[in-house]
C-alpha positions in Angstrom: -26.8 1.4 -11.4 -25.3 5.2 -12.1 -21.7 5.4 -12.7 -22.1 8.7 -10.7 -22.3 6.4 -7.8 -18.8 6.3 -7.7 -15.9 8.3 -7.0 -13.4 7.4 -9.6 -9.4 8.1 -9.1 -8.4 10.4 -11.7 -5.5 7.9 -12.8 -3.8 5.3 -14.2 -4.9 1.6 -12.0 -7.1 -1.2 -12.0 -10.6 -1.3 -11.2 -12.9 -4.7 -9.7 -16.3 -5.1 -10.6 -18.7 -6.9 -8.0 -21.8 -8.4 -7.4 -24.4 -8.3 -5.2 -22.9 -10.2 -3.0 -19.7 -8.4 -3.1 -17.8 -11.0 -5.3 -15.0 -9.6 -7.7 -16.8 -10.5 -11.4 -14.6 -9.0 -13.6 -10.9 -7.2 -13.4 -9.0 -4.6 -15.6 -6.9 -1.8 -15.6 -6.3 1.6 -17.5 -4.0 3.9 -18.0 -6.8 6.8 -17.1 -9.7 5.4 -14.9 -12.7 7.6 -14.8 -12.5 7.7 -18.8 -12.5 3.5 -19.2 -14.7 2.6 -16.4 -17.7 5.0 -17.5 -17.4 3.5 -21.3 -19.2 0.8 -19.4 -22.2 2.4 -18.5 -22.5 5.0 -21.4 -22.7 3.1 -24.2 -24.9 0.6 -25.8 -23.1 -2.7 -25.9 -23.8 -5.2 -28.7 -21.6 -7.6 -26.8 -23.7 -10.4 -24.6 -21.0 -10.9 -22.6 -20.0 -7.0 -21.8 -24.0 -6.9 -21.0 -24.3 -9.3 -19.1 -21.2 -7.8 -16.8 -22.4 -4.9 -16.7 -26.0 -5.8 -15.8 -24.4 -7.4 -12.6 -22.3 -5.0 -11.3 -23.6 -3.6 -8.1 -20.0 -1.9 -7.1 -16.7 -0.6 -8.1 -13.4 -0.9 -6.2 -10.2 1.2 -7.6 -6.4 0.0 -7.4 -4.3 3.3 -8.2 -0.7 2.9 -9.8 1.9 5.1 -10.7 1.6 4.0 -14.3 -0.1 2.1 -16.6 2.6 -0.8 -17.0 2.1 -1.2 -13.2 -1.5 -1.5 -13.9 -0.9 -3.9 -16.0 1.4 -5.9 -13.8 -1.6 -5.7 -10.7 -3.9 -6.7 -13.0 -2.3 -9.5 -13.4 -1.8 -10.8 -10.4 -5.3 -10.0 -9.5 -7.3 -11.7 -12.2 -5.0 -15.0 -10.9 -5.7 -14.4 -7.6 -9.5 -13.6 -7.3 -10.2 -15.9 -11.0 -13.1 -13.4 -12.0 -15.8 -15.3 -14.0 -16.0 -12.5 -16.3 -11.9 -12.4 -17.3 -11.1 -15.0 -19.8 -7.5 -14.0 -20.3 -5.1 -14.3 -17.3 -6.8 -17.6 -15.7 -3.5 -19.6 -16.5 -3.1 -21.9 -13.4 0.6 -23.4 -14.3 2.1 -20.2 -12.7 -0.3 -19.3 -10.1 1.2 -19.2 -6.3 5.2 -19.2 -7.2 6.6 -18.9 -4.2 10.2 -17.3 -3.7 11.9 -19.0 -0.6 14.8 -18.5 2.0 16.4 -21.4 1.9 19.8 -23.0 2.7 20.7 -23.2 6.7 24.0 -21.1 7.4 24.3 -19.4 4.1 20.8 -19.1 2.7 20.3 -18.6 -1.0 17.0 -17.9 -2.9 14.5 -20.9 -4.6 11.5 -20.2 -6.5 8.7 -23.5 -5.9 5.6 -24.3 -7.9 2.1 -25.8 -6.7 2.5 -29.1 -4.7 6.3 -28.7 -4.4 7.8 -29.6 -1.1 10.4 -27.0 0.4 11.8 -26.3 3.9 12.5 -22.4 4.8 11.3 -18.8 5.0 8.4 -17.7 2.0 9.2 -14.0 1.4 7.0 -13.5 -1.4 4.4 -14.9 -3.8 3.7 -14.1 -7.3 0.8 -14.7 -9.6 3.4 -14.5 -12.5 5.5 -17.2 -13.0 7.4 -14.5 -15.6 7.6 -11.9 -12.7 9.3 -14.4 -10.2 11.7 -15.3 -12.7 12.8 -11.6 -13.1 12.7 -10.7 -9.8 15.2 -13.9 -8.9 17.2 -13.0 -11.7 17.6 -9.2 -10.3 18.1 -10.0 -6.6 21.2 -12.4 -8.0 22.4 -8.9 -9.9 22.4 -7.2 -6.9 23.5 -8.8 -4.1 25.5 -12.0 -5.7 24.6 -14.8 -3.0 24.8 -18.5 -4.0 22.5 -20.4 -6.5 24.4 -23.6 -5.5 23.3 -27.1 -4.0 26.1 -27.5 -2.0 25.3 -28.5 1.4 27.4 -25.8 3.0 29.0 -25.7 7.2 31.6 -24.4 8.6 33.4 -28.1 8.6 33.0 -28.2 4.9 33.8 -24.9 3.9 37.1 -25.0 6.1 37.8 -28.7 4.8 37.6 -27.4 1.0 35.6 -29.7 -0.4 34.1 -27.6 -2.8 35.3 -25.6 -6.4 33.7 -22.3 -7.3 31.0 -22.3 -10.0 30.6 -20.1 -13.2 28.6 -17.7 -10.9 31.5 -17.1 -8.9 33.6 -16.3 -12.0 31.0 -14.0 -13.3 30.9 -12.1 -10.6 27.3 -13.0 -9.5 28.8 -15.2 -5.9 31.3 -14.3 -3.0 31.9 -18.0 -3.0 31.3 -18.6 0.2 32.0 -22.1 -0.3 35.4 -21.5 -1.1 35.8 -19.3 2.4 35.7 -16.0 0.7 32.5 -14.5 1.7 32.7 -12.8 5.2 29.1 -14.4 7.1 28.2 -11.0 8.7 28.3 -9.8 5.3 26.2 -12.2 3.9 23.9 -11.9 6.5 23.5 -8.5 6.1 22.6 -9.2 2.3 19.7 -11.8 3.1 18.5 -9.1 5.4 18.6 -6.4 2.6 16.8 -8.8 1.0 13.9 -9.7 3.7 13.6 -5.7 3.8 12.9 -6.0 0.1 10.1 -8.3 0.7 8.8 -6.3 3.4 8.3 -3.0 0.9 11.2 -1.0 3.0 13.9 0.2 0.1 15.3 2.5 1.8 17.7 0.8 3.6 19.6 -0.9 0.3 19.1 2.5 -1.7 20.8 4.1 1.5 23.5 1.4 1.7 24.6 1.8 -2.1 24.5 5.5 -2.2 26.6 5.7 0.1 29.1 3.0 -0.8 29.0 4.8 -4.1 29.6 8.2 -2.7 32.5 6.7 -0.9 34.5 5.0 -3.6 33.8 8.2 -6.0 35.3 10.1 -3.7 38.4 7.5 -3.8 38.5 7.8 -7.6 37.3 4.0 -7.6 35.2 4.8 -10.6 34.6 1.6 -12.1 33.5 0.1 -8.4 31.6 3.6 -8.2 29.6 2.6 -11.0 28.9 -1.3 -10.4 26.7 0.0 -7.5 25.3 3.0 -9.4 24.0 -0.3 -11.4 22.9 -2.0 -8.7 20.7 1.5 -7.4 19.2 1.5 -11.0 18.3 -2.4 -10.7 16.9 -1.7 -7.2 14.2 0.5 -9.0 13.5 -1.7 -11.3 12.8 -4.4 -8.7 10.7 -2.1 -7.1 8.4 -1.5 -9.9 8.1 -5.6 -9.9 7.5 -5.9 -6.4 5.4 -3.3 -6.1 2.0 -4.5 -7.5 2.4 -7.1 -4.6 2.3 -4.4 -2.2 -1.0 -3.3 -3.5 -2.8 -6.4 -3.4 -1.8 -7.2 0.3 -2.8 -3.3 1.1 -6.3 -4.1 -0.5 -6.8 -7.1 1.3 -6.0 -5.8 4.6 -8.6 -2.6 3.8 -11.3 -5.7 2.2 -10.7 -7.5 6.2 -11.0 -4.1 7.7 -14.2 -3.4 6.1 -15.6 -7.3 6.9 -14.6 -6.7 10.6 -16.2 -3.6 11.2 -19.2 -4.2 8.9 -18.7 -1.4 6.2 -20.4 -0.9 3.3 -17.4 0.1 0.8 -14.0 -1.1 1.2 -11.8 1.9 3.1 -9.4 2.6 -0.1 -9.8 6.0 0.8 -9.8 7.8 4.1 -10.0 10.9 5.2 -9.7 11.5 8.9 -10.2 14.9 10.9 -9.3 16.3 14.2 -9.6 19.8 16.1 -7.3 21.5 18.1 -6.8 24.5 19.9 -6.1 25.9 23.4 -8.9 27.0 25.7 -10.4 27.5 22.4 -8.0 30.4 20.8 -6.3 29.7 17.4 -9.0 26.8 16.7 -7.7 24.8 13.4 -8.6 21.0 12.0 -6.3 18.7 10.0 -7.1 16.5 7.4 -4.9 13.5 6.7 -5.7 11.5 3.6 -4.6 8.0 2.9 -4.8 5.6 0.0 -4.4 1.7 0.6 -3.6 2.7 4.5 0.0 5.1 2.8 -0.4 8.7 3.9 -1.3 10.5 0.5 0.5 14.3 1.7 -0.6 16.4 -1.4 -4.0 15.4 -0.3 -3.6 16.6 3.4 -5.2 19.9 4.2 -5.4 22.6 7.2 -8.5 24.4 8.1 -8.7 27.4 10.3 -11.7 27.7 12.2 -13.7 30.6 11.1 -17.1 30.4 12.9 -15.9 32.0 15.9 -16.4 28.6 18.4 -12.5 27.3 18.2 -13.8 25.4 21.9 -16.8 24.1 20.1 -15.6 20.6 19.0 -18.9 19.7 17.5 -19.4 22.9 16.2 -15.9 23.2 14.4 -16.2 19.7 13.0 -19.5 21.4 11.0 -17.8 23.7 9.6 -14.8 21.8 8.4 -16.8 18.9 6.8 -19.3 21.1 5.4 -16.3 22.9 3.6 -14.2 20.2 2.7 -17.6 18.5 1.6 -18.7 21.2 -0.5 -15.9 21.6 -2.5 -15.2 18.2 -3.3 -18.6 17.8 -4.6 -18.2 21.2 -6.4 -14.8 20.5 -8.2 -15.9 16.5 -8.7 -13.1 15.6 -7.1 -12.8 11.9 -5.3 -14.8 11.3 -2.6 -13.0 9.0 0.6 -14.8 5.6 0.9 -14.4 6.2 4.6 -14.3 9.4 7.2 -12.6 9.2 10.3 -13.2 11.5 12.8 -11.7 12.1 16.2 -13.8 11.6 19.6 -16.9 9.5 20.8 -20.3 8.6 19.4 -21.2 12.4 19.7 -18.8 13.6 17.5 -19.3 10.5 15.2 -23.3 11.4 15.2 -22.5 14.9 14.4 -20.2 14.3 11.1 -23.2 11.6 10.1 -25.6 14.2 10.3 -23.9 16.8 7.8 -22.7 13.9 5.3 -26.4 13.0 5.3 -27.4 17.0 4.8 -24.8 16.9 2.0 -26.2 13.4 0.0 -23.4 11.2 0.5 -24.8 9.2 3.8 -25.2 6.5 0.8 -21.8 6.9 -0.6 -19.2 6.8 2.6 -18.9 4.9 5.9 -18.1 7.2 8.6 -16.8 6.3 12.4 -14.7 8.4 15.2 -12.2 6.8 17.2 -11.8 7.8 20.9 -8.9 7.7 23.0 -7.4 7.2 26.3 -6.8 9.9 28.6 -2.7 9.5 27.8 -4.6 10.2 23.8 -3.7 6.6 22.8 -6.3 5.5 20.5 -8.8 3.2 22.2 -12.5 2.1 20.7 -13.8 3.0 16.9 -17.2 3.8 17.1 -19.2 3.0 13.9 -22.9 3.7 13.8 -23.9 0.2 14.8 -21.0 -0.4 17.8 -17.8 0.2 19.8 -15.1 -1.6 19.1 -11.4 -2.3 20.5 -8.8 -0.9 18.6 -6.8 -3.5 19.4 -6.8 -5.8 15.7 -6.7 -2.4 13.6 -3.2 -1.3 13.7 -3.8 0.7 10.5 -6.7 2.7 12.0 -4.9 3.5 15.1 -1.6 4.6 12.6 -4.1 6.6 11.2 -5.8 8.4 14.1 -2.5 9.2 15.8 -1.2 10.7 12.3 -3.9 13.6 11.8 -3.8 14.3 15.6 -0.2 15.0 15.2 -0.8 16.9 12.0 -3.2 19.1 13.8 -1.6 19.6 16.8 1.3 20.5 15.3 -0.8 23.0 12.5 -2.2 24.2 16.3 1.2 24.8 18.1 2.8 26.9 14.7 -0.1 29.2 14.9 0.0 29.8 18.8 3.8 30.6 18.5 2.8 33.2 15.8 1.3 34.9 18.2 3.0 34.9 20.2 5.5 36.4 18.8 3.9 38.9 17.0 
């Protein structure tokens, strides 16, 4: 096997080895990818082990991360999850599967359980690291101070006080809702901040604290002020936690996507394309890239048509993969794992033909997906069969973003004209 084979991501992540039978064998991480993962294949091991491994790698798969303590962190959780035969380090069962749970009927607090513990309520999240879970608990508490407590709380036993505050309470880390104190739509509003959390959206708690910042600044209520200026800097450390998470449920949804539709490399990458123009004046084509299904923007790109057959869709789609094609190859920069282009087997025969004029037939899936005639996205055509959309959410998110990016590319230039 030649490392050249693969398209490496010029930074910091994780990388999976496989087998032949497209089983992860080994799993680790870098701080600069291409520069590790071709040590592998460019020198002469003395090793057995590291021979061995790399005697039975048939493919590569690629994790990016921001940095390399994020690596780190996702290489963690995947060695624990997919137990590589290859990784001896990071096999450690006694954390493996901590879940973090919504518990607690009226006011619900947060429980971390371990394998084979019984629990009743809402699983929002579960970590690999048993030192991770512990962390993350311990910031959630910081920022939103909801109970840790046992107490069986109602609205009977709340209102018949049968209960003292705890230390929590007195450090500032409850409302006490068992005293009364806490206002419920309040606390509500916290476990859904929380939920939010869980679901990757931080906007909505970084938005919420800015602004209750903001306000008491403005009211000279400095010391309050800063408690949540706390709270926003322990939000982004929570999200650096959280975060590897989001990447391994983002690679398992492109690893199903790829079983479903019978790929040959898991879609980490795509790059979609689609045309637009009007009666085939001001002829352009957008290119929308995305990495673990999130839109990568510095990577999008708009192509003017230049060939003179803006109403030519097969013809324009030549140009523009033959162009973006050709330079990627020419700079050595990262090659998709899949190409998406817009319209029907014809188109998707069309953009086969020039990948396989360029070399890379062997290197990148391609399909197109057509639509309805209100342009809803409606049957993905691969080079073997057509298939529903319905099932591939992700695909259809995809297909509707680079129409819109075109379209709209389309419309600036035609109003430039316009008014010129």
């Amino acid at each position: 096997m030649n490392i050249k084979d693969f398209s490496i991501p010029q930074t910091a992540g994780c990388y999976l080895f496989k087998d032949g039978k497209d089983q992860i064998i080994y799993v680790g991480k870098s701080k600069f990818l291409p520069k590790r993962v071709s040590s592998y294949f460019q020198k002469n091991h003395k090793d057995k082990k590291t021979k061995h491994l790399v005697t039975e790698i048939k493919h590569v798969d690629f994790i990016s991360t921001d940095t390399e303590n994020d690596a780190l962190l996702l290489e963690e959780d995947l060695i624990k999850l997919y137990k590589p035969k290859f990784n001896i380090k990071g096999k450690d069962d006694r954390t493996i599967r901590s879940k973090m749970v919504l518990t607690g009927g009226e006011w619900k607090k947060l429980e971390l359980f371990f394998p084979k513990e019984e629990f009743e309520g809402e699983i929002l999240a579960e970590f690999t690291s048993g030192r991770v879970a512990h962390e993350v608990y311990q910031i959630l508490h910081d920022i939103f101070e909801i109970r840790t407590c046992s107490y069986n709380l109602t609205q009977e036993s709340i209102s018949d006080k049968k209960f003292k505050a705890c230390l929590e309470y007195h450090l500032k880390r409850c409302e006490a809702p068992c005293l009364g104190i806490a206002k419920k739509l309040d606390y509500l509003f916290k476990i859904k901040l929380i939920k939010d959390i869980f679901s990757h959206n931080f906007k909505t708690s970084t938005t919420f604290f800015k602004r209750k910042m903001i306000t008491h600044s403005n009211s000279l209520e400095f010391e309050i002020a800063q408690n949540y200026k706390i709270k926003l800097e322990k939000l982004s450390q929570l999200q650096k936690l959280i975060n590897p998470l989001k990447l391994i449920e983002l690679r398992n949804k492109t690893q199903l996507i790829k079983e479903s539709l019978g790929f040959k490399f898991n879609p980490t990458i795509i790059d979609a394309f689609d045309n637009s123009h009007t009666a085939g004046s001001e002829a352009v084509c957008g290119l929308v890239r995305f990495k673990l299904l999130q839109a990568e923007k510095s990577e999008w790109r708009k192509f003017i048509i230049k060939s003179g057959v803006g109403g030519d869709d097969y013809a324009s789609f030549e140009e523009v993969l033959n162009r973006r094609f050709k330079r990627l190859i020419e700079e050595k920069r990262q090659l998709p794992n899949l190409i998406l282009i817009d319209g029907a087997r014809p188109q998707l025969n069309l953009a086969i033909s020039v990948i396989e004029k360029l070399g890379l037939i062997d290197k990148i899936d391609l399909i197109s997906i057509s639509k309805d005639d209100k342009h809803k996205p409606l049957t993905i055509h691969t080079k073997t069969n057509d298939i529903p959309i319905k099932g591939f959410s992700e695909l259809a998110h995809i297909s509707n973003e680079v129409h819109r990016f075109s379209l709209d590319f389309h419309r600036k230039r035609r109003s430039k004209k316009m008014f010129k």
